[in-house]
N, C-alpha and C positions, 0 to 999 in steps of 0.2 A: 197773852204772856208767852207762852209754848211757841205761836205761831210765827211772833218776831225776835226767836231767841236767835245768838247767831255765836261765835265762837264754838263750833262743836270738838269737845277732846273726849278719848276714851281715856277708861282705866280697865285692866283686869280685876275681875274678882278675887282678894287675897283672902277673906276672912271667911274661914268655916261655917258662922253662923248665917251668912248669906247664900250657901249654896242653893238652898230651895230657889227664894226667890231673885236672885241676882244672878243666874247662872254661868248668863254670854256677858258678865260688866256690868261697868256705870257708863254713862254720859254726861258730863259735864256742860253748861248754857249758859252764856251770859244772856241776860233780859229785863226790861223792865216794866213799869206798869205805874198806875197814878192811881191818886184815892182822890176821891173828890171833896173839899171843906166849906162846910155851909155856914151859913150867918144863922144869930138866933131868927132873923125870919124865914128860913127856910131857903134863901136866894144862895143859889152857887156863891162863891167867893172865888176859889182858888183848885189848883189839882197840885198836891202834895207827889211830887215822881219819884222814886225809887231805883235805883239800880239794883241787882242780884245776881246770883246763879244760881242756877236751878239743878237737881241730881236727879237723872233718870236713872232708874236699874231696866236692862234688860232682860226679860226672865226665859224661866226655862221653856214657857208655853210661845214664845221666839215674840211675843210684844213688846213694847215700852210702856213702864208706866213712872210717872213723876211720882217723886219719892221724898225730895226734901228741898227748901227755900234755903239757902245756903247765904251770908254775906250779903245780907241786905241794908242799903244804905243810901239817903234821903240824898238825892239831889241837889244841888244849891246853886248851881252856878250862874244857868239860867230857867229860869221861871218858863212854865206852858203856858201859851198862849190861851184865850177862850175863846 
């Protein structure tokens, strides 16, 4: 999910309660990812896809770490293949 994320935007850090952990900003991602849906016999059926954005903070110790799944919403338009 992380790996094929792509639209990358910054924000600075405004909010006081984030200074520990968020010190250098956020990062913004758009990305998406699939859940797989099984039949009651256990046979694959389908992959349910997702779109989202993802919230990285950059912290004070200079890492990225993923922080929150933001605006997540099921795909419809077209179906994944198997």
């Amino acid at each position: 999910m992380i790996e094929i994320a792509t639209n990358k935007t910054f924000a600075e850090n405004y909010a006081q309660k984030h200074n520990t952990d968020a010190k250098f900003g956020w990062y913004r991602y758009d990305t998406r990812f699939a859940i797989p849906v099984y039949d009651d016999a256990g046979e694959l059926v389908r992959y349910n896809v997702f779109k989202a954005r993802i919230l990285v903070r950059h912290a004070k110790d200079g890492k990225l770490y993923l922080y929150d799944i933001l605006r997540t919403k099921k795909e419809t338009s077209k179906p994944l293949e198997q």
